[in-house]
C-alpha positions in Angstrom: 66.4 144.2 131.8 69.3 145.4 129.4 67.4 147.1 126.4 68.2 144.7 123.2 70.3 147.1 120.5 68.4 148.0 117.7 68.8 146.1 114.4 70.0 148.3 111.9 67.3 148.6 108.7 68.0 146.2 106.1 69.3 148.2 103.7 71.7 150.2 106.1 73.0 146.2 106.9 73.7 145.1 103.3 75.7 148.3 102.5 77.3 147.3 105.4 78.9 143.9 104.0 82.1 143.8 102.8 82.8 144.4 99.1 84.4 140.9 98.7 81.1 139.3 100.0 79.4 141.0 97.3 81.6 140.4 94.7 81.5 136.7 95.5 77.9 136.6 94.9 78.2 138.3 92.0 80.5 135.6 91.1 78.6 133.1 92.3 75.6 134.1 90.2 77.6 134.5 87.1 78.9 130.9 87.1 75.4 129.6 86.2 75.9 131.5 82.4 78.5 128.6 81.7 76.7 125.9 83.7 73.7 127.0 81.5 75.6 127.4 78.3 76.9 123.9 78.6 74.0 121.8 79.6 72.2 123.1 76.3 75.0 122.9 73.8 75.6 119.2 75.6 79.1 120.2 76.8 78.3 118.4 79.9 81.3 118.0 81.5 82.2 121.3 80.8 79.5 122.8 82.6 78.5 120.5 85.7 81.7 122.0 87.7 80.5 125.8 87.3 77.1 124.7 88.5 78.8 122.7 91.2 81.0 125.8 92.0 78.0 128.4 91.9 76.5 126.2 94.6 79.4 126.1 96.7 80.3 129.3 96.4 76.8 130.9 97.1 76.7 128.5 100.6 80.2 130.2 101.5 79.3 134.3 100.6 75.9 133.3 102.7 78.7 132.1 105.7 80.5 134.9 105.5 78.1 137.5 105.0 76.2 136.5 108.2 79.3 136.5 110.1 79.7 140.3 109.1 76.6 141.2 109.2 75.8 144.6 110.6 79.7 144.8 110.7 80.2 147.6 108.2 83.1 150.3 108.6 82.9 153.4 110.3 82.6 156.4 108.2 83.7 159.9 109.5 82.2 162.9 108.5 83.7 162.6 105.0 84.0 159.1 104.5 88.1 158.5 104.4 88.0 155.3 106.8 85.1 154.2 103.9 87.0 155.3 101.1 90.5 153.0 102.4 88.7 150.1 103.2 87.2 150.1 99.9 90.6 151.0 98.2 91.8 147.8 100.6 89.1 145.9 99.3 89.8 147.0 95.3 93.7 145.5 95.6 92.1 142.3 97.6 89.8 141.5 94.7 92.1 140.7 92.5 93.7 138.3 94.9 91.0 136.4 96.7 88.5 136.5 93.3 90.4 134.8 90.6 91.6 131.7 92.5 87.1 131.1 93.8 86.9 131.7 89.8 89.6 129.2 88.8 88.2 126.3 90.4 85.3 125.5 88.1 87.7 126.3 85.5 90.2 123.7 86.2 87.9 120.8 87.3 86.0 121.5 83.6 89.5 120.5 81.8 91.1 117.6 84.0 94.2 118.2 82.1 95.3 121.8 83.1 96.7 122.8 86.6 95.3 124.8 88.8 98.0 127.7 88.6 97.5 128.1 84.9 93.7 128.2 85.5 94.8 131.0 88.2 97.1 132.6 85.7 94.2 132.8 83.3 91.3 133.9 85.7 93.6 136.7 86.5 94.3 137.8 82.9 90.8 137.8 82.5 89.8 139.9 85.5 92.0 142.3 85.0 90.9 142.5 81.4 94.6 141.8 80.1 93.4 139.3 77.9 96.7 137.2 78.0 96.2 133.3 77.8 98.0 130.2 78.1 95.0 128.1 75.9 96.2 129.7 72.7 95.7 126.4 70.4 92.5 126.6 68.6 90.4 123.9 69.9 91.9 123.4 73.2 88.7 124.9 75.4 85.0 124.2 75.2 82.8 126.9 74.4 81.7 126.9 77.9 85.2 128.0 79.2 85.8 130.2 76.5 82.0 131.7 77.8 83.1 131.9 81.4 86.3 133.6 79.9 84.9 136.4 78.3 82.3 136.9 81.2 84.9 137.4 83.9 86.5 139.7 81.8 83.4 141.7 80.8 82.7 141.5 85.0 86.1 142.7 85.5 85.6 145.5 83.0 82.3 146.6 84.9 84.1 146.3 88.5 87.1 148.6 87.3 84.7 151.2 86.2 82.7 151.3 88.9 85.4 151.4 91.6 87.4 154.0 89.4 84.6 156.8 89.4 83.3 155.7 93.4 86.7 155.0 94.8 89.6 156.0 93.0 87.9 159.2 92.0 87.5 160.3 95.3 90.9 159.8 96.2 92.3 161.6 93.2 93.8 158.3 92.0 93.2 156.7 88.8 94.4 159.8 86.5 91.9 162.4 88.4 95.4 163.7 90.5 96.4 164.8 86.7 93.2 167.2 87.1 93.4 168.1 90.6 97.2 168.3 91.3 97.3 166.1 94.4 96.1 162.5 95.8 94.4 161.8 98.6 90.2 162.9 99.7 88.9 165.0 97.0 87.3 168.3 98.0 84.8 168.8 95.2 81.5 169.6 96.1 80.5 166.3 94.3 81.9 164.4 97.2 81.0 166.3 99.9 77.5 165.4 99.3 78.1 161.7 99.3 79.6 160.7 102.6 79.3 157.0 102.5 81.5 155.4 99.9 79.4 152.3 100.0 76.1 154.2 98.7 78.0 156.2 96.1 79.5 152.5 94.8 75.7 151.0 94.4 74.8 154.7 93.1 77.2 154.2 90.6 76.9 151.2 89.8 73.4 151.2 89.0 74.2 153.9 86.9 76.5 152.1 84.5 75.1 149.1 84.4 72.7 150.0 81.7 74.5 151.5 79.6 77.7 148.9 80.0 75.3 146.1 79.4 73.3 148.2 76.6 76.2 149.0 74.4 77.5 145.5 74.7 73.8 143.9 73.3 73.5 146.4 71.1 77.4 145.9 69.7 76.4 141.8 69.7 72.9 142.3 67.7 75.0 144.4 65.3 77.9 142.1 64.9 75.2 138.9 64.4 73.7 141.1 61.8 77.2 141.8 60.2 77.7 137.8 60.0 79.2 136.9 63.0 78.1 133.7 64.5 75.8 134.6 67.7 78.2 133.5 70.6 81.3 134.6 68.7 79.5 137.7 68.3 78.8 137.8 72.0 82.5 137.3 73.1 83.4 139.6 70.6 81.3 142.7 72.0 82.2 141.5 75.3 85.6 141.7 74.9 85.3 145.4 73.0 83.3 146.6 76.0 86.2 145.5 78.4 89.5 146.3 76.4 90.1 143.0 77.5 90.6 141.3 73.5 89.3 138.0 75.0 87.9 135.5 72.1 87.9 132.2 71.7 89.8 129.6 69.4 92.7 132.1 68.5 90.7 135.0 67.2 92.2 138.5 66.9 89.2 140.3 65.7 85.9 140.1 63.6 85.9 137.0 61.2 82.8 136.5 59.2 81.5 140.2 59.8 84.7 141.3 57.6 85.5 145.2 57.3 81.9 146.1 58.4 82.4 143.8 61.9 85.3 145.9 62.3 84.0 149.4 62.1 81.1 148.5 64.7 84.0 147.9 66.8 85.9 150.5 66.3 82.8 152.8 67.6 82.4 151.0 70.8 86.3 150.9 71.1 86.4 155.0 71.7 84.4 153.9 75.1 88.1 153.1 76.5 89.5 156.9 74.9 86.7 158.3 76.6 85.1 158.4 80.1 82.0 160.6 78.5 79.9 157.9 77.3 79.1 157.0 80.5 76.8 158.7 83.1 78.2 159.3 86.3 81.8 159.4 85.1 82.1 163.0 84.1 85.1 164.9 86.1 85.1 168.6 86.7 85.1 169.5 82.9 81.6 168.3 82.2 80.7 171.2 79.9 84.1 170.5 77.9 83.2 169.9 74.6 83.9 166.7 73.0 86.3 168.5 70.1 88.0 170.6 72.8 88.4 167.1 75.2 92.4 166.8 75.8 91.6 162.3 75.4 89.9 162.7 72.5 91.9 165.3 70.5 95.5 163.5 71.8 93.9 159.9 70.5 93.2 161.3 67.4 96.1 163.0 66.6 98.3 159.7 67.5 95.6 157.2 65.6 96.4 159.5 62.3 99.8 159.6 62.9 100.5 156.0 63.3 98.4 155.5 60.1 99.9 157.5 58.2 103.5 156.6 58.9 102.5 152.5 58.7 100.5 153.4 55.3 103.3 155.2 53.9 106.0 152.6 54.8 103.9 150.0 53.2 103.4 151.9 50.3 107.2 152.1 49.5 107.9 148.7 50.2 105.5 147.8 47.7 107.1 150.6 45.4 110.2 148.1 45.4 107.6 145.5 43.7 106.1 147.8 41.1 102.9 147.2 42.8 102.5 150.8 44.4 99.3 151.9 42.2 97.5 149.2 43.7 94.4 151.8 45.3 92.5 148.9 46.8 94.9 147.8 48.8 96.6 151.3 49.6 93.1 151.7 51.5 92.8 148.5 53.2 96.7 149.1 54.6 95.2 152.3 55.8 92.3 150.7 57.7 94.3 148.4 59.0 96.7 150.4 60.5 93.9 152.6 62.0 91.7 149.8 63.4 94.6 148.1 65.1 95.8 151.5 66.2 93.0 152.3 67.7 92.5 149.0 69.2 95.8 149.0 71.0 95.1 152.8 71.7 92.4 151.8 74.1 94.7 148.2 75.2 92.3 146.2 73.6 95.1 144.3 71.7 92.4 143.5 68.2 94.4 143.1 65.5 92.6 143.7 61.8 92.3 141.5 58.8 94.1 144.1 56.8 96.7 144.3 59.1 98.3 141.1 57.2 96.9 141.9 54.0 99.0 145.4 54.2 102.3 142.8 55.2 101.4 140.7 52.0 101.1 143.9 49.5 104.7 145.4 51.0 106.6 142.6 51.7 107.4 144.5 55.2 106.5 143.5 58.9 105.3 145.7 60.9 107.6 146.8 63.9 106.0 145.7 67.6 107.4 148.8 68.8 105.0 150.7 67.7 102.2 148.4 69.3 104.2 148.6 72.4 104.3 152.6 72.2 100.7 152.6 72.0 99.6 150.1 74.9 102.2 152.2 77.0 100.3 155.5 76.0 96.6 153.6 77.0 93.3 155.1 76.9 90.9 157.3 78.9 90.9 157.5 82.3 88.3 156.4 84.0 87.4 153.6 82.0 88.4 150.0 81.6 92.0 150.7 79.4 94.6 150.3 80.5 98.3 151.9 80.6 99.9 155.5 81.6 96.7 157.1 80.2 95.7 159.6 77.3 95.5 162.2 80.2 98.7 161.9 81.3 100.4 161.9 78.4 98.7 165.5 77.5 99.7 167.2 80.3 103.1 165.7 79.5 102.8 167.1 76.1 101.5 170.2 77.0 104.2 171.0 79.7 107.1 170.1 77.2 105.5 172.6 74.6 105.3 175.1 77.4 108.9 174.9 78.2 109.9 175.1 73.9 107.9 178.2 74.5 109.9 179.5 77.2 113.0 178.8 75.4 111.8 180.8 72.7 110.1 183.7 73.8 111.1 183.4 78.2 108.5 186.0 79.2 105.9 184.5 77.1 102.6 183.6 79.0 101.1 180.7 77.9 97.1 180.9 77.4 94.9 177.2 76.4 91.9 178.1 79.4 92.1 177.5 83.0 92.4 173.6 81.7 95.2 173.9 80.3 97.4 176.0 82.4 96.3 173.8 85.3 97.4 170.5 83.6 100.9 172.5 82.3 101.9 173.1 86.4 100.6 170.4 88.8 99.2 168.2 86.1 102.0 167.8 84.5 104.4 167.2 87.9 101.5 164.5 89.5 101.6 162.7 85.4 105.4 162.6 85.6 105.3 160.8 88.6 103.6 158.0 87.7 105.6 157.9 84.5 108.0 157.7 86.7 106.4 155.0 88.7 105.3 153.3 85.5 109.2 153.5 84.4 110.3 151.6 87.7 107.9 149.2 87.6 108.5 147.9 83.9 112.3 147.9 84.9 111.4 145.5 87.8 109.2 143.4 86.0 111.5 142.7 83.4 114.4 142.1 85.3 112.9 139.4 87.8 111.2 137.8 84.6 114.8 137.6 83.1 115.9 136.0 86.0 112.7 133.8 86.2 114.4 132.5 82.8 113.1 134.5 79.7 115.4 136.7 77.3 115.2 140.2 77.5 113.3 140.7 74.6 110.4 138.4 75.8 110.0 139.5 79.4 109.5 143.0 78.6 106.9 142.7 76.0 105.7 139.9 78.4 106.2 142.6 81.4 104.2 145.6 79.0 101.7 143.2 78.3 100.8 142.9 81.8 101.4 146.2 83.0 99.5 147.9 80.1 96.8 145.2 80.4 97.1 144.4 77.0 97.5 140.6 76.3 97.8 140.4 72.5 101.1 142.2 72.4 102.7 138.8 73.7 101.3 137.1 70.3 101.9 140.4 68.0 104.7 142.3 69.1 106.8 139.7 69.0 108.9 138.4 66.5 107.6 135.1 67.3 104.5 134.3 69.4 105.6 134.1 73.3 104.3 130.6 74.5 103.2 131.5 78.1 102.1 127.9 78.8 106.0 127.0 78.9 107.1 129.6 81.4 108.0 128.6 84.7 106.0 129.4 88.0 107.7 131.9 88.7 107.2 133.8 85.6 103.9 132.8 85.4 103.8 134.6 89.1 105.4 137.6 88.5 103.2 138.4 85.8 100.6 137.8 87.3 101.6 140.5 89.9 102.5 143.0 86.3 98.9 142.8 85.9 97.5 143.6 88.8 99.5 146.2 89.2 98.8 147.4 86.2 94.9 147.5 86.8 95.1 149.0 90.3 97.7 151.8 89.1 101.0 152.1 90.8 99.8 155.5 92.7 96.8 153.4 94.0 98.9 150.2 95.7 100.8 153.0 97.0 97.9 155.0 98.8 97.0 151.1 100.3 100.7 151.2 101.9 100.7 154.3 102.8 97.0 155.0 104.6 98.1 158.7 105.9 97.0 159.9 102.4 93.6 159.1 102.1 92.8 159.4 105.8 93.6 163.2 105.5 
């Protein structure tokens, strides 16, 4: 008699599933919160579709996941096969995820269609945070719930695949510190083979302190003031630089200038990658006053603070109302809290950000939010944009070559760091500036043609790309309407923003499958 095959051990078979099975658990599971949410604040008809939808979508995972069970991918000796399914599977997410999440979505408000549920599912899972429901009002706090979740899921998902998948690759801003994409050679990954058990490594990791800081940020902001589930949306959407909050919020209300300095600690998670466990790079023993992220953020935070608190202060100069100290200092945290939050592409915008208008009589340019979304926040972490990394190898190779100008036999010193980020640091950051260039030229021009001025598609087109939603109601002279753009805009967009999130080096290493199977 043939000898049956052995059944692989359970464990070995669930690390086997695909990752989209497992992420459409995950999103079956987390479609109960709403369903939950509105049978006890009797929003009824809000929440019957997400329970309906958990239901459906937890009989369809179950399908699937027994159809490839015991199916998983090869893995070589080091993993690569592993490591570009997985990198298959990252891009595939955010296409086959937000339409299962739109469903409920669109059945809970019968007067919506289903592409601008889409179009929202997708802003929220890639923690851009840009929304077509803008009117105050217009969503239950169910949906507004199931916003903010997906986003704070998305933030989570991002994090996790940067430091299990894209790190390995050396995509993600990690070919700023190694020169080169494609399989890493650290020691690190040498001893994890199987991409699959570094992912539920890592995720197990974060998941504490992800879901920590953000109890702990919502138990201080309800302390603060804040009403308890605007204070959960709020940390939420500070965790995930995703600026997600309901009924046209663009920061702390009740908690006032206290809300706003909790968040503004728990916004330096998207400068950093060092809060986390698990996310640490080669320069582990760096210390946090010598970190390139850290140092650069601050130095461009100050900057735009002082340059937005002095230009208020003349205008009000022209009004006789310069001595005014109080609100001298509430233009200056204005401009820093809103720095910083579109520093990390957040997109929070602070109370004293018009109160600094009203004392000056001057708007504040939406360049300068645009400069800072573009510049983004730490790598390896859920912001968004070229990164803080990328920019300081930038910096430090143009500084290099005013040296040389100067002084052309002069050796340049700065640490082993330093010098590595001036020579292939620098060349692998200036090609995805480069990249990022191209791909904010091609978003804006097939949005033009989709129908929007120039002006609108590309802060439309940066908002996507840099993941940071707000700028479409701040950088503007007037606040874009996305609800009245055209399918094809809505489309294109939506495409900005997944390319933004997966990285334009990354989509590239999908299409081209020689790199990481070196």
């Amino acid at each position: 008699m043939p000898r049956a095959p052995l059944a692989l051990p359970a464990r070995d078979a669930l690390l086997g599933l695909p990752l989209l099975v497992w992420l459409m658990a995950v999103t079956a599971a987390a479609m109960l919160l709403p369903a939950l949410h509105g049978f006890l604040s009797a929003e009824h008809d809000a929440g019957r579709p997400f329970l309906y939808g958990a239901l459906l979508l937890a009989v369809l995972t179950g399908m699937i996941g027994l159809a490839t069970w015991q199916q998983g991918a090869a893995v070589d000796a080091r993993g690569a096969e592993a490591r570009g399914s997985h990198l298959r599977a990252l891009v595939a997410a955010y296409v086959v995820l937000p339409p299962l999440m739109a469903w409920p979505f669109a059945e809970a408000l019968p007067d919506t269609r289903f592409v601008n549920a889409w179009f929202e599912m997708l802003s929220s899972f890639t923690t851009t945070g840009a929304t077509l429901y803008d009117v105050p009002g217009r969503l239950p706090e169910s949906l507004h719930l199931w916003r903010g979740l997906v986003a704070w899921l998305g933030g989570f998902f991002i994090l996790v695949m940067a430091v299990s998948v894209l790190m390995p690759l050396n995509l993600g801003g990690m070919e700023v510190l190694n020169g080169r994409t494609g399989p890493a050679r650290a020691r690190q990954i040498d001893r994890v083979a199987d991409p699959s058990e570094r992912m539920v490594r890592f995720a197990a990791e974060l998941s504490a302190p992800y879901a920590g800081f953000t109890a702990l940020l919502w138990l201080a902001l309800v302390m603060a003031g804040e009403s308890g589930f605007h204070g959960l949306c709020l940390a939420m959407a500070t965790i995930s630089t995703s600026g997600i909050l309901p009924d046209g919020m663009t920061g702390p209300a009740a908690s006032g200038m206290v809300g706003e300095a909790l968040v503004a600690v728990l916004l330096c998670l998207g400068l950093t990658r060092r809060a986390y466990p698990g996310a640490l790079f080669d320069d582990g023993d760096l210390p946090l006053t010598r970190d390139p992220e850290i140092r650069l953020a601050a130095a461009v935070i100050l900057a735009v603070t002082v340059i937005l608190l002095f230009r208020h202060w003349g205008g009000a100069a022209s009004f006789a109302d310069a001595g005014d100290l109080g609100a001298m200092l509430a233009a200056g945290w204005g401009a820093a809290f809103t720095a910083l939050s579109f520093l990390s592409t957040t997109g929070f915008a602070s109370a004293e950000w018009e109160t600094a208008r009203l004392w000056s009589g001057m708007e504040t340019h939406g360049l300068i939010l645009l400069g800072l979304a573009i510049m983004g926040g730490g790598v390896a972490t859920t912001a968004g944009g070229v990164k803080l990394l990328r920019v300081y190898a930038l910096v430090l190779q143009g500084q290099g070559e005013l040296q040389r100008l100067v002084h052309p036999r002069v050796v340049t010193g700065g640490g082993t760091l330093a010098r590595h980020l001036r020579g292939e640091g620098a060349r692998m950051a200036w090609v995805f500036f480069m990249l990022f260039a191209i791909s904010i030229a091609v978003v804006t021009a097939g949005l033009t043609l989709a129908g929007l001025d120039f002006n609108t598609a590309l802060i439309a087109g940066l908002a996507g790309l840099t993941t940071t939603g707000p700028l479409i109601g701040l950088a503007a002279e007037a606040p874009i309407r996305l609800m009245d753009m055209g399918l094809a805009a809505k489309a294109i967009l939506g495409g900005a923003m997944v390319l933004g999130r997966i990285e334009a080096l990354a989509l590239l290493a999908v299409l081209a499958p020689q790199n990481w199977r070196r």
